[in-house]
N, C-alpha and C positions, 0 to 999 in steps of 0.2 A: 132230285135236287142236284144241282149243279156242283163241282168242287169250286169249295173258295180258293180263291189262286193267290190272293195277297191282301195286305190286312183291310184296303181302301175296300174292297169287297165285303171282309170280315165285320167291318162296322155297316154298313149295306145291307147285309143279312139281320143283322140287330136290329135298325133301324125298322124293317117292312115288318117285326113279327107285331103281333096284336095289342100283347101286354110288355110291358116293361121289366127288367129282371129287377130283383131286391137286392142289391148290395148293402153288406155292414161295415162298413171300414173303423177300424178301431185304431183311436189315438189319430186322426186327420187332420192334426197341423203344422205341416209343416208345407213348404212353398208346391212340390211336386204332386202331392196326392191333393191338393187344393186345386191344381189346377186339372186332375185326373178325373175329381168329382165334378168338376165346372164343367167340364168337355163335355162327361157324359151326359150331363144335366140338359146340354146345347143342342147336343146330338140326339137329344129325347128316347134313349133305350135303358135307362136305367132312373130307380127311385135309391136314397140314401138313408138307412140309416145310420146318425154319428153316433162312435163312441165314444168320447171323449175327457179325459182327467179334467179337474175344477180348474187348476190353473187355464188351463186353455180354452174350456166354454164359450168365450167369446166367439172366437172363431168360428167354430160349427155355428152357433147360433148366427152370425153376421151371413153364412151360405143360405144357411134354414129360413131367411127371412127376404134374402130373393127369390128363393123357388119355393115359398110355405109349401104346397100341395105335393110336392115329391120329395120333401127331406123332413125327418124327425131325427130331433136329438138327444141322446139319453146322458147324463151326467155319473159319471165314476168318481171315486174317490183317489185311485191313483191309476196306473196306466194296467198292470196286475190285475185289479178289479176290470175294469176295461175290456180287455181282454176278455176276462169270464162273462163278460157280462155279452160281448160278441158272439161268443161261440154260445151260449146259452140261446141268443136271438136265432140262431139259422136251427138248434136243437127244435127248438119250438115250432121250426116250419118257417118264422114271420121272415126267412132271409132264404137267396139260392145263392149267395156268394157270400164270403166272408175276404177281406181285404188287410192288408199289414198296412199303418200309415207308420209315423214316426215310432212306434214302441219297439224297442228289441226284439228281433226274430226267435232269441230265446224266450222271452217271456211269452212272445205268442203261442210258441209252439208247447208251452208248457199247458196251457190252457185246450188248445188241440188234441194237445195229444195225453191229458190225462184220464185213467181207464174209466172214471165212473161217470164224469161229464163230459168227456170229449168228442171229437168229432171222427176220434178212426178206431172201426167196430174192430173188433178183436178178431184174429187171426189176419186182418187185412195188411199189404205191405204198404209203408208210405214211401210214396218217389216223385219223383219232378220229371215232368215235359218241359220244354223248350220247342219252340216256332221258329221258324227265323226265315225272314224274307231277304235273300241274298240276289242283288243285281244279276249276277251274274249265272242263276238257276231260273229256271221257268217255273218252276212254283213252289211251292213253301215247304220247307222240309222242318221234318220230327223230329228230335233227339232228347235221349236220357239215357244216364239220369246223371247231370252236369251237377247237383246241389245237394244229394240225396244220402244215397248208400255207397259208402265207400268202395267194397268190392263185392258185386252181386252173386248172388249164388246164383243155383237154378232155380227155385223157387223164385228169387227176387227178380231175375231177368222172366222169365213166365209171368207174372204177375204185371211189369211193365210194357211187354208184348201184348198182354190182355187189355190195360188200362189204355195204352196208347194207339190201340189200334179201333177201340171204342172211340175214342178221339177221332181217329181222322174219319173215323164214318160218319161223327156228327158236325163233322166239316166238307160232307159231301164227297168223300173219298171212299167208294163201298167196297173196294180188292182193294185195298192197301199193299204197296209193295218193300217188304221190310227188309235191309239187309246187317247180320251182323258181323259187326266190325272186329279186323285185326290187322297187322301188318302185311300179312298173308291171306292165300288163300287155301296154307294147307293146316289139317288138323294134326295136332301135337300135344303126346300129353304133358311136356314141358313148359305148354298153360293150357291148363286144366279147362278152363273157358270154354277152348274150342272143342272139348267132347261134350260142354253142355251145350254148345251150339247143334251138337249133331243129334240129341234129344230132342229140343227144340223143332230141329227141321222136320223129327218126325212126328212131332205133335201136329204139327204143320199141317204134313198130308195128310195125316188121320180126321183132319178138319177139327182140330180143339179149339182154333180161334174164327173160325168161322171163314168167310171168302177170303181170301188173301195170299199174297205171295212171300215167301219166307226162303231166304238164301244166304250163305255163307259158311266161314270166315271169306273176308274181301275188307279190304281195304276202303277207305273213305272215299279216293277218287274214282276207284272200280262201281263202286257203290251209286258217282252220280255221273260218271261223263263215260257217255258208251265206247267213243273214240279207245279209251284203256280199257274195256274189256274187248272188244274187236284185238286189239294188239295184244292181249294174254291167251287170245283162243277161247275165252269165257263163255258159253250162251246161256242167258236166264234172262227171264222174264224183269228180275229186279234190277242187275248191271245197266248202270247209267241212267234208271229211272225213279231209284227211291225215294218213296215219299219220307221214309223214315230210314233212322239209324238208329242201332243200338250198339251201346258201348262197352266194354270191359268193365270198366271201372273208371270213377268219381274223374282222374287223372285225366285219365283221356279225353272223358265228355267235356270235365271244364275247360282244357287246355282250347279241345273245339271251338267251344263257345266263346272264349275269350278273343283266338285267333277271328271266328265269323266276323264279330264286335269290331275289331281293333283295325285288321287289316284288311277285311270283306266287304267293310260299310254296309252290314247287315241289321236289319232291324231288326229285334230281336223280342218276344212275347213268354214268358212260363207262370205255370200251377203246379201247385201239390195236386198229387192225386192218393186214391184210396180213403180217403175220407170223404165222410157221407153228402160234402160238397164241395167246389173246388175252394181252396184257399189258394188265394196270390199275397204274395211274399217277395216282390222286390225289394233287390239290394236298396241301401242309400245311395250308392255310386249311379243306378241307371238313372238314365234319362225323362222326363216327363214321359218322351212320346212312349217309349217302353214300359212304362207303367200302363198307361193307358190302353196301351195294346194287349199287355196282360191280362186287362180287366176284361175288355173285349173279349178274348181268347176266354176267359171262363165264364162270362156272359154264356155263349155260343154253347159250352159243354156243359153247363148247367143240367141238373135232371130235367125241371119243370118244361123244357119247349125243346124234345129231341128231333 
C-alpha cells in the first residue's frame, strides 16, 4: 500500500474501499458538521448515524430524507442522553466511528470515557493525534499529544508511540520515522523527559514497537529539514524526515499546532485514541474542511478495513 501523502489522497483511499465506514455523530446541528456529513454523504465513504436532542430533530431528519439509505436517525431527550446513546451505538458494534457535533467536548467525553459504558477499556491511555498537511513539507506529519495529557509520563508517551505509530502504518507508512522533541539534542536530567526519551530509544531497538525509526531529543526543525541536521553534524535516519513528532508536553504540541494553523496555512486533521474506536472531537473554532478531514482521518484508522 502506498503512503498517503495528503488528505486529497486520504479521502481517495476512502473512496475505492468496498464498504462504507459507519459514523455516529452525536448532536449534528449545527452549520460545520452539516456540512461534514453532506461531503461525506457526496463523496460516498461513509453512512450516518444522527444523534440528535428533540429540539433539533428537524434537522437530522431534513439530511435523512435526502440520503434515506445511508442515514438513520435516533432521537434523545437532551444532548447528555445523546451522547450515551452514541457511544452505546459503536459499543454494540452498529458504528466504526463516533463524531462530536455541537454538544460540549465535556459532556461527550463523560460518556466516553465512563468506566462501565464507555469506550476506553481500562488500563488503556487516552491521547490525541493530529495530521497536518503543511505546504511547505512533502508529506504529512504526526504529532501528539496537542489536546490530551498535560505532561506525559513514560507510560503515557510509550502508549502514544504505540497508538500513533499504528496510525501511520494504516496510512501506508510501514517504518515510521519518529523523532522526540526538545530544544536540544542533549539529554539532561534538568527535564526528566529526555531520560524517558533514552528508554524509549531503547524499547526502540529492542523492536517493542515494531519496524520503525526512533531518535532523539532534536528539536522540531532538526526533526524535518535535513539542511539543520547536516549543519549540527547529526546522522539519523529520522533528521529531516519525520513522519511524526513527539512532544513533551500539552504546551509544546498545542503551541505547534496552533503555530502550523495560524502561520503555516496548514490543514490540519485529529482523533482520540485508545478507545475502542476513534472518536473526533473538533474544536468549534475549526474550520468545515478540518472537520472533515478529521472524519476522513479516522475513517481510514477505523479497526473494521486496516
Amino acid at each position: 500500500m502506498e503512503p498517503i501523502q495528503d488528505f486529497s489522497s486520504l479521502v481517495s483511499r476512502l473512496r475505492a474501499l468496498k464498504e462504507r465506514k459507519r459514523v455516529v455523530v452525536v448532536c449534528p446541528n449545527d452549520p460545520h458538521t452539516e456540512y461534514v456529513i453532506i461531503r461525506s454523504l457526496r463523496e460516498g465513504f461513509a453512512d450516518f448515524l444522527l444523534v440528535a436532542d428533540t429540539p433539533h430533530l428537524l434537522n437530522a431528519e431534513y439530511i435523512r430524507q435526502q440520503y434515506p439509505d445511508h442515514v438513520k436517525v435516533f432521537e434523545a431527550s437532551s444532548p447528555d442522553v445523546a451522547a450515551q446513546e452514541g457511544v452505546l451505538l459503536v459499543r454494540e458494534g452498529h458504528a466504526d466511528v463516533l463524531m462530536k457535533g455541537i454538544i460540549n467536548t465535556d459532556n461527550l467525553l463523560r460518556a466516553v470515557l465512563n468506566k462501565e459504558h464507555g469506550l476506553l477499556p481500562k488500563g488503556n491511555v487516552l491521547s490525541h493525534i493530529t495530521v497536518a498537511q503543511i505546504p511547505t513539507y512533502n508529506k504529512l506529519l504526526f504529532f501528539s499529544d496537542a489536546a490530551v495529557i498535560p505532561s506525559p509520563t513514560l507510560a503515557h508517551l510509550d502508549a502514544m508511540i504505540r497508538y500513533n505509530v499504528d496510525v501511520c502504518r494504516r496510512m501506508g507508512i510501514e517504518s515510521p520515522r519518529v523523532a522526540l522533541i526538545h530544544c536540544t539534542e542533549k539529554v539532561n536530567e534538568k527535564f526528566p523527559f529526555t531520560l524517558d526519551y533514552v528508554t524509549l530509544k531503547e524499547r526502540a531497538e529492542a523492536g517493542e514497537y515494531g519496524p520503525m525509526f526512533l531518535d532523539g531529543p532534536m528539536d522540531a526543525k532538526t526533526a524535518c529539514d535535513s539542511h539543520s541536521g547536516e549543519v549540527k553534524g547529526i546522522s539519523s535516519p529520522v533528521v529531516g524526515h519525520a513522519d511524526m513528532v513527539i512532544f513533551p508536553n500539552i504546551i509544546a504540541a498545542n503551541t505547534f499546532y496552533k503555530t502550523l494553523s495560524l502561520f503555516g496555512d496548514a490543514n490540519m486533521a485529529g482523533m482520540l485514541q485508545g478507545t475502542t474506536a476513534p472518536v473526533v472531537v473538533p474544536s468549534r473554532a475549526d474550520s468545515g474542511n478540518s472537520k472533515f478531514y478529521s472524519l476522513a482521518f479516522a475513517c481510514v484508522c477505523s479497526d473494521t478495513k486496516k
